[in-house]
C-alpha positions as CSV (number, residue, x, y, z in Angstrom):
1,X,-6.3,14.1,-38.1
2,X,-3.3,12.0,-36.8
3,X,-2.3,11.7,-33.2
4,X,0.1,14.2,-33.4
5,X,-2.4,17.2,-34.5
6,X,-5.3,15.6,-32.5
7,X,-6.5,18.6,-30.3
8,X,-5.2,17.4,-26.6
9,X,-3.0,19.5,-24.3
10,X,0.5,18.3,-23.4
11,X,1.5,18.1,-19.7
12,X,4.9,19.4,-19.7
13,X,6.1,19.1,-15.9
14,X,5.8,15.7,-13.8
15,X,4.0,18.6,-11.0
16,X,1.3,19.1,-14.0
17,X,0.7,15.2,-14.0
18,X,0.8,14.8,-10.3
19,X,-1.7,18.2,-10.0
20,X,-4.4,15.5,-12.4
21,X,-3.7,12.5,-10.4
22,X,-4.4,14.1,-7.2
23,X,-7.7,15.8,-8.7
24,X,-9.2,12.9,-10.1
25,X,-9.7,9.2,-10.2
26,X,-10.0,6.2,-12.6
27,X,-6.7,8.2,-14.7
28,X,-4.1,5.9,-16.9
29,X,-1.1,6.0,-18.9
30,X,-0.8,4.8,-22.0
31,X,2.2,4.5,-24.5
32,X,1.2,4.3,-27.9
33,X,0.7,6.1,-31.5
34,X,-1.5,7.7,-29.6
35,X,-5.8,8.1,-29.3
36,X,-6.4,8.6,-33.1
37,X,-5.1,5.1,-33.6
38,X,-5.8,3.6,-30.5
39,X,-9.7,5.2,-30.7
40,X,-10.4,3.2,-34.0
41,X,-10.3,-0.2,-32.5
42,X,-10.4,0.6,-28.6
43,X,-9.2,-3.4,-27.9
44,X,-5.5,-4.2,-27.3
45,X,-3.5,-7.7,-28.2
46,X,-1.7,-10.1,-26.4
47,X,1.7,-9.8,-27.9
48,X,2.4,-13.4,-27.1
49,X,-1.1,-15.3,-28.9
50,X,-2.8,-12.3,-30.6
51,X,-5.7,-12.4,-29.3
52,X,-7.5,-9.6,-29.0
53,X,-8.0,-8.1,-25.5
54,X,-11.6,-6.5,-23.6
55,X,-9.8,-2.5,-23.6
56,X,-7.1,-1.1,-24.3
57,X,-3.3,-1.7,-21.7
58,X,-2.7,0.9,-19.7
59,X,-1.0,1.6,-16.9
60,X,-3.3,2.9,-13.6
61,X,-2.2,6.2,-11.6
62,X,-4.7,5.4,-9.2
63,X,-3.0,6.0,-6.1
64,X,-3.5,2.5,-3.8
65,X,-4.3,3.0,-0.3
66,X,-1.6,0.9,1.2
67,X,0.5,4.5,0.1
68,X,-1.1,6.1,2.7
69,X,0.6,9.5,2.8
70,X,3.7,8.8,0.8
71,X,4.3,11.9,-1.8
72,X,2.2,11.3,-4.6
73,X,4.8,12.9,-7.1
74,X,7.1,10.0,-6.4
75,X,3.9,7.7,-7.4
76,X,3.4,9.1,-10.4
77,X,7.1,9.3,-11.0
78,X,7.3,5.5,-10.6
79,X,4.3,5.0,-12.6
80,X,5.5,6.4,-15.4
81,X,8.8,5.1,-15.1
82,X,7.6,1.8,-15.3
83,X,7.2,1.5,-19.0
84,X,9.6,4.4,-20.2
85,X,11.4,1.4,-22.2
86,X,8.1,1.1,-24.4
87,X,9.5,3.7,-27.1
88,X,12.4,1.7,-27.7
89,X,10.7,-1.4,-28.0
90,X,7.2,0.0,-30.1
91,X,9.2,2.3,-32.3
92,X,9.0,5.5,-33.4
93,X,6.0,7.9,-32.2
94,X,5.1,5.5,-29.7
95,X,4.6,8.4,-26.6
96,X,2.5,8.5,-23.3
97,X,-0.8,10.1,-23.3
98,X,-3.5,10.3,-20.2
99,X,-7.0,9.5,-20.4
100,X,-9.6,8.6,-18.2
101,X,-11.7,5.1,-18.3
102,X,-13.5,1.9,-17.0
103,X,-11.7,-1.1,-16.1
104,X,-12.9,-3.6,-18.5
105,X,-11.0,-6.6,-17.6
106,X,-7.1,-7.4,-16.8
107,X,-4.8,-8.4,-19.3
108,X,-1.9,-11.4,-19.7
109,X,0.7,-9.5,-17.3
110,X,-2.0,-8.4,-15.1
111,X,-2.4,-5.0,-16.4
112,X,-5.8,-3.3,-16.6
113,X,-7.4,-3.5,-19.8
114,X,-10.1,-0.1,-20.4
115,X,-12.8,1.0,-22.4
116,X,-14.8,4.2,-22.2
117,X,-11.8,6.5,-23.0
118,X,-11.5,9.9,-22.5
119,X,-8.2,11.1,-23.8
120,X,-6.7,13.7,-21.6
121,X,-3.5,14.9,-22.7
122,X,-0.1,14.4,-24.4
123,X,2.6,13.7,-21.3
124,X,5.6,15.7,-22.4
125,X,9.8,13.8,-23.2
126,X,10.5,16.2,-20.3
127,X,8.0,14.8,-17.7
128,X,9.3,11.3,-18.8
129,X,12.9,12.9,-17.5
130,X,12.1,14.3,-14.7
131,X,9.9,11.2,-13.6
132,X,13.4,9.1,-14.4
133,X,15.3,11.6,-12.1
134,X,13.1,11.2,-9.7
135,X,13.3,7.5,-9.3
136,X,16.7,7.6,-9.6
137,X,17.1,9.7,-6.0
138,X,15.1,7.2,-4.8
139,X,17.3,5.2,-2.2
140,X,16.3,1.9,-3.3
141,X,17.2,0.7,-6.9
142,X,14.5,-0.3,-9.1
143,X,14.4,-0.5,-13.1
144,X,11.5,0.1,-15.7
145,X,9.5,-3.3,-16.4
146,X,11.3,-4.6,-19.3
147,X,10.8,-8.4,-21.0
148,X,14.3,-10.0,-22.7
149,X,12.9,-10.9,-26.1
């Protein structure tokens, strides 16, 4: 089975995202081939050294308290904005999917690092979109996290 046949749902409106973030907890992002591949080895590497990382990078959706009652939606949106450059950079197939996990440890940039995956769904080109609209209304500019090579 690759990732593209494995059995998950796809999430097809950034509401659909936002309607998972607000029901549960301990949810991630992650841009990749997707969990068939990732599932084999469940440990990430440090792009920079190689060595192998405690869990897999991810990005949290965990909304963080200092929020307070902010709309969620524009969390997620940002969340997943954040990394939308990934596909360029990865190559093709590389797409976000959400799964649920344990923080195992922090990787180099500081980003959580998970094991115990439960992959949740496929995260739609269109919620990617409308996540990127969103920002972009935003009144204050702010760009994906992106690394010059």
């Amino acid at each position: 089975m690759t990732s593209e046949t494995m059995p998950l749902t796809t999430l097809h409106t950034l509401d659909e995202v936002t309607d998972w973030v607000r029901r549960q907890q301990h949810l991630y992002v992650r841009w990749s081939l997707g969990p068939e591949k990732d599932l084999h080895e469940t440990s990430s590497r440090d792009e920079l050294t190689g060595v192998p990382l405690p869990g897999l990078s991810v990005s949290s959706l965990d909304v963080e308290p200092w929020w307070e009652d902010r709309p969620m939606r524009i969390w997620v949106a940002r969340r997943l904005y954040d990394y939308c450059h990934l596909p360029r950079h990865r190559g093709d197939g590389v797409r976000p999917w959400l799964l649920r996990g344990r923080e195992s440890g922090r990787g180099p940039d500081n980003e959580p690092l998970v094991d115990d995956i439960v992959p949740l769904a496929w995260i739609a080109p269109a919620v990617i979109e409308e996540a990127v609209k969103e920002v972009d209304n935003q009144p204050g500019p702010w760009g994906p996290v992106e690394r010059d090579s």
